[in-house]
N, C-alpha and C positions, 0 to 999 in steps of 0.2 A: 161824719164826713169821710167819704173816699178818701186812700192815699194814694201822694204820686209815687211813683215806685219806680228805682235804676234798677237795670239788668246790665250786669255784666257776661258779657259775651254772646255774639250771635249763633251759637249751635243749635242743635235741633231742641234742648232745654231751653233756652234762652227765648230765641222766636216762639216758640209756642208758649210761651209765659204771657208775653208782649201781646201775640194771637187774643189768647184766652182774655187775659186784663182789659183790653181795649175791649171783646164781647160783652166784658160787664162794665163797662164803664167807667173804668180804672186807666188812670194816664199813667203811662209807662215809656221809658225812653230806653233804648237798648243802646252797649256802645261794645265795640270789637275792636280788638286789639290789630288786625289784618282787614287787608281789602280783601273783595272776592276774590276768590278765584276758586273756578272750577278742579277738582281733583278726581280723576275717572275711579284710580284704585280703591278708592275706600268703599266700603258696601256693611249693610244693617243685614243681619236678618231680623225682621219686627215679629214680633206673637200679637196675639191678635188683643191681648189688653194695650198696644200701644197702636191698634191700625185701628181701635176702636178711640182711642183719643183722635186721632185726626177727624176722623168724622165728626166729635163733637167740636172740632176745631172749623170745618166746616172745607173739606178740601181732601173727602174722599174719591171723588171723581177723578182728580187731577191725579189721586197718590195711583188708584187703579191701574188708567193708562200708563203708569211712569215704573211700574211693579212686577213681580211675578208672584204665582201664588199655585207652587204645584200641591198635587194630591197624591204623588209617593217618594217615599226616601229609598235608593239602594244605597248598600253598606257591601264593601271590596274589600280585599284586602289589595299591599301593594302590589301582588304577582302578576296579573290582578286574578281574585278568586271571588264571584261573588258569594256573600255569605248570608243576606239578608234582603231582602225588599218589606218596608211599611208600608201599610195605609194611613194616611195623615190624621185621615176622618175631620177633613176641611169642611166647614159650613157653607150652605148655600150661599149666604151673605157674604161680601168681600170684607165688612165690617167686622165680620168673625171668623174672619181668616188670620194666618202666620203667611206672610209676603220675605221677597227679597227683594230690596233696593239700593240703589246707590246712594250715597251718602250725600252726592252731589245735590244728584236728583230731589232729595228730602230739602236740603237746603235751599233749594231755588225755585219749591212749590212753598214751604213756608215763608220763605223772602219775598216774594210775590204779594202770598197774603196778606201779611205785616202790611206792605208797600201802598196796597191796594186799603187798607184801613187807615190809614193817614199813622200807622207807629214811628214813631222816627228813629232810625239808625244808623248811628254814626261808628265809619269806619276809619281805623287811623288812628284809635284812641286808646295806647296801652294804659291800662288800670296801673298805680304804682301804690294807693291808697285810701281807707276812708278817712276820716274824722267826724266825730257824732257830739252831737249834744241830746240836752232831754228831748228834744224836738224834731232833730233834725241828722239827716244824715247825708255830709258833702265828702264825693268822689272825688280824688285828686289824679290829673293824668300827665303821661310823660311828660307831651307839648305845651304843658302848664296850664292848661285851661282845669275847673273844675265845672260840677254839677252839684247842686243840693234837692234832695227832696227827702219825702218821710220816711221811705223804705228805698234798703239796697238787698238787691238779691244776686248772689254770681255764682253764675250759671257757666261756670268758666272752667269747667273740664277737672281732671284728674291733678292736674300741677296749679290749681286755683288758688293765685293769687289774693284773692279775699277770704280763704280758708284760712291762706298761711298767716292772715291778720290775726282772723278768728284766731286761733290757738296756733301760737309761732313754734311750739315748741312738738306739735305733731309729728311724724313723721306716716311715710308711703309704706305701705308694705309689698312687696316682693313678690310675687307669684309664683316664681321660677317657670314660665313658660313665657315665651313668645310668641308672636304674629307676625304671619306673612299674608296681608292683603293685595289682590292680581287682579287684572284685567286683563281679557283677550277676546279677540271678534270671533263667534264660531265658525266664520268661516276658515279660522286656521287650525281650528280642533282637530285631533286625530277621527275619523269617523266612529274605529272601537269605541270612542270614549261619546262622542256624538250622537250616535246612535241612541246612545241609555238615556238622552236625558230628555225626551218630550213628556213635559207634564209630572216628571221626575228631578228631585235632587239628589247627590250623587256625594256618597262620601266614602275614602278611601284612606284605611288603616294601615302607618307601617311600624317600624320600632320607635316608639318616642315621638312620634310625628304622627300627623291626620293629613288631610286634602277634603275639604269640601266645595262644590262647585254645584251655580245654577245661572241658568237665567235670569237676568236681573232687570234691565229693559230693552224689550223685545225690537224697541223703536228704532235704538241706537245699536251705529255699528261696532260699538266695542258692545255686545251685547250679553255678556257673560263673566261674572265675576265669582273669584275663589277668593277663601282663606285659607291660611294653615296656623293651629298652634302646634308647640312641642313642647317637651319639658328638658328645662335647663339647671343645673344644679345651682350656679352661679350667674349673677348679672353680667351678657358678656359686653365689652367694651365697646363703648358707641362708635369708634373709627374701625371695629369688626362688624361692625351691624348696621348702624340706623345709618354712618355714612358709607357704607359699604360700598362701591362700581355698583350697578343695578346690574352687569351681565355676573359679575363676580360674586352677587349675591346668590343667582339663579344658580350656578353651579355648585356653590356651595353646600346647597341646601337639595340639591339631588345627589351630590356625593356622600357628604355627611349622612343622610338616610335611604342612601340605596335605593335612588327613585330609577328608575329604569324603563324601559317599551315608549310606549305610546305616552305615561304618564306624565317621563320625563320630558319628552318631546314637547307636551302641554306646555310644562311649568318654559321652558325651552323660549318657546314660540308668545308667549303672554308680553302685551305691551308694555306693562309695567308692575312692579312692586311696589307694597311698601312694609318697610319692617318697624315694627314697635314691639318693645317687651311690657310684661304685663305688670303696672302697680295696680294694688287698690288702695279706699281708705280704710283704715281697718282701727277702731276705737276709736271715734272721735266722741268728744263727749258730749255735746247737743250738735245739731244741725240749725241751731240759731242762735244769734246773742246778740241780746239790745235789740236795736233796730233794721240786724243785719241777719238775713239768710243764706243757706247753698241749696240748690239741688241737682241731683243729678246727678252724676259722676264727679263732683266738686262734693255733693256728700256724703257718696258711700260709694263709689267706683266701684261697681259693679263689675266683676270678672268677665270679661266677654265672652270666658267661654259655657258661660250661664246663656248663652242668647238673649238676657234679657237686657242689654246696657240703655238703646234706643227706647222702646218698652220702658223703662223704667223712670227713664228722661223725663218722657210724655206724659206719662202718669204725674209724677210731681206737678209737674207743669199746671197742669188742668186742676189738680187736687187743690194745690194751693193757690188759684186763682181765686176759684170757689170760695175756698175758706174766708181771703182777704176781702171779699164781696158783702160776706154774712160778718163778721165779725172784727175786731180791732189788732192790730197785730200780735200783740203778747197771746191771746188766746188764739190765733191763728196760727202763726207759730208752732205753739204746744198741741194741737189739734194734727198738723202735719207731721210732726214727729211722731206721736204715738199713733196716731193710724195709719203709720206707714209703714211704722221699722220691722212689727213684727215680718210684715211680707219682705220685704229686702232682706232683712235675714234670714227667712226662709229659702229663699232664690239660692243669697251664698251658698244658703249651707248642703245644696244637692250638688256643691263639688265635690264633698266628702262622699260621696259614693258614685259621683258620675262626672269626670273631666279628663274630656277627650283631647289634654291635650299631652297625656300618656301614650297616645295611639293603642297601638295593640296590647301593652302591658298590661291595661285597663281591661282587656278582654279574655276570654278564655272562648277560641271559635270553633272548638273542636267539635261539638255537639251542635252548630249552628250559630244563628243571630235570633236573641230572644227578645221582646219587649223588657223582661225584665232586667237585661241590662243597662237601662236607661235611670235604674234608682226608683227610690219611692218620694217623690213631692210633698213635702207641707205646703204649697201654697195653692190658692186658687186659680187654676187653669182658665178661665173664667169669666175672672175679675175685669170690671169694667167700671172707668172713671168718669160721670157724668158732668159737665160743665153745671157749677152753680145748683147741683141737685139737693 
């Protein structure tokens, strides 16, 4: 017998679990702790093992239209100098491409689908707890209402409240680098900067700090979104940071790294930020127990500046739909963990030679920009997760 199966949290893990489970057959009820709402700043860049999940999720046409998907990277310095241009060596196929999207954008082509499959999603429903028996496992939520069915999975981000059940005694680990996610309409770009970027992504190196910036959808008029990480020795205080003025963060953060010209003008002119620092999770000891899973960033938080967090999401997603399709949960389960971690750990571990969020420390440009400063990969470049294969 199929199981029913709770998902906690509606993010790009969560819905595409919900996606996937209903394609096989599997009832699944999703519940989000927030209502929608649209948020312009946040942006993915996907690699093409998670733009090859959508496909198999069935909502690559939509991700297409809503995406970008150039074929070169320039690499600056802050002065700006450029020091680098790549070729991507992007596949024919949009299927086996590396896209850039909004986060929103992901959200509201998988909400769609979900919606349009009859998965039901209820919003407004903070998770506070499970309780299991041999049978059964019942959600407990703020507004007092619960849910039982056979399997819970939460899918509920970095700060995942069904982790901290899992093993209360976990903690986050620290990154020491931050993120500045932007958005801004190219029509307020400086044109120097303008100019570079048709069919090009655009990254720009200064002390301790990056700027990355593309196209993200071509449709909309906030049509270009940036990141930045940096490196921080110490976690800094959330009323210096995440509540920080939005004008007062922008300045801050062109003063603190010496952004200047055109650059600053960008960061200047950008509708909005948003700032988060970086945890992962870092040892935890299975990613299931009993009747209860994570994935995602709820199970191994993914450093984003791996590019792989989205990617990674997805991949779960689908993997273990699969699994729970062919199999009973204890061996599903165990089946996802071990054929996943080696890759996840692989991912982490090309920070240790490559994490741009040193900016130029990280580099030596004297001699130029090489491919081989980008590190040498353990994983499969590749890899691709088929629904129920």
């Amino acid at each position: 017998m199929k199981p029913n199966v709770s998902i906690i949290g509606a993010g790009v893990g969560g819905l595409a679990l919900g996606i996937a489970l209903k394609k096989l057959d599997i009832h699944a009820e999703i519940f989000e702790t927030w209502p929608p709402e649209r948020v312009e700043e946040s942006s993915f860049g996907m690699n093409s093992s998670g733009v090859y999940a959508l496909k198999e999720l069935g909502v690559l046409k939509k991700i297409q239209n809503a995406s970008y998907s150039a074929d070169y990277l320039k690499a600056f310095t802050f002065d700006p100098i450029e020091v680098g241009r790549l070729n991507l060596f992007q596949s024919e196929k949009y299927e086996e491409r590396a896209i850039f999207i909004k986060r929103a954008d992901l959200i509201e082509i998988l909400t769609e689908e979900a919606t349009n499959l009859n998965v039901p999603i209820h919003y407004n429903k903070q998770f506070l707890a499970y309780e299991e028996t041999d049978d059964t496992v019942t959600a407990l939520f703020k507004d007092g209402t619960t849910h039982k069915s056979d399997l819970l999975i939460g899918a509920d981000g970095v700060h995942s409240p069904v982790r901290k059940q899992m093993y209360p005694n976990h903690r986050l680990k620290f990154e020491h680098s931050f993120g500045l996610y932007g958005v801004i309409s190219s029509k307020d770009i400086p044109e120097s900067i303008l100019s570079q970027m048709e069919n090009t992504e655009l990254v720009y190196f200064g002390q301790g700090t990056n700027i990355f910036l593309t196209y993200s959808n071509r449709q909309s008029e906030l049509d270009v979104n940036w990141q930045s990480t940096g490196y921080v020795e110490r976690k800094l205080p959330v009323n210096a940071f995440e509540l920080r003025d939005q004008e007062d963060l922008k300045q801050d953060f062109i003063q603190n790294y010496n952004i200047q010209g055109d650059l600053a003008e960008f960061v200047t002119r950008s509708h909005g930020i948003i700032p988060k620092q970086v945890f992962t999770v870092d040892g935890l000891i299975s990613w299931s127990k009993n009747r209860v899973a994570v994935i995602g960033d709820a199970a191994h938080g993914i450093n984003p500046n791996t590019g792989y967090g989205s990617s990674i999401a997805l991949e779960d997603a689908v993997y273990l739909a699969s699994l729970l399709n062919k199999h009973g949960h204890e061996d599903a389960f165990y089946y996802y963990e071990t054929d996943r971690k080696d890759r996840v750990d692989a991912i982490m571990a090309t920070l240790e030679s490559f994490n741009v969020s040193y900016g130029l420390e990280m580099f030596d440009f004297r001699n130029g920009f090489d491919i081989g400063m980008l590190g040498e990969s353990q994983f499969d470049p590749n890899y691709q997760v088929k629904l129920n294969e």
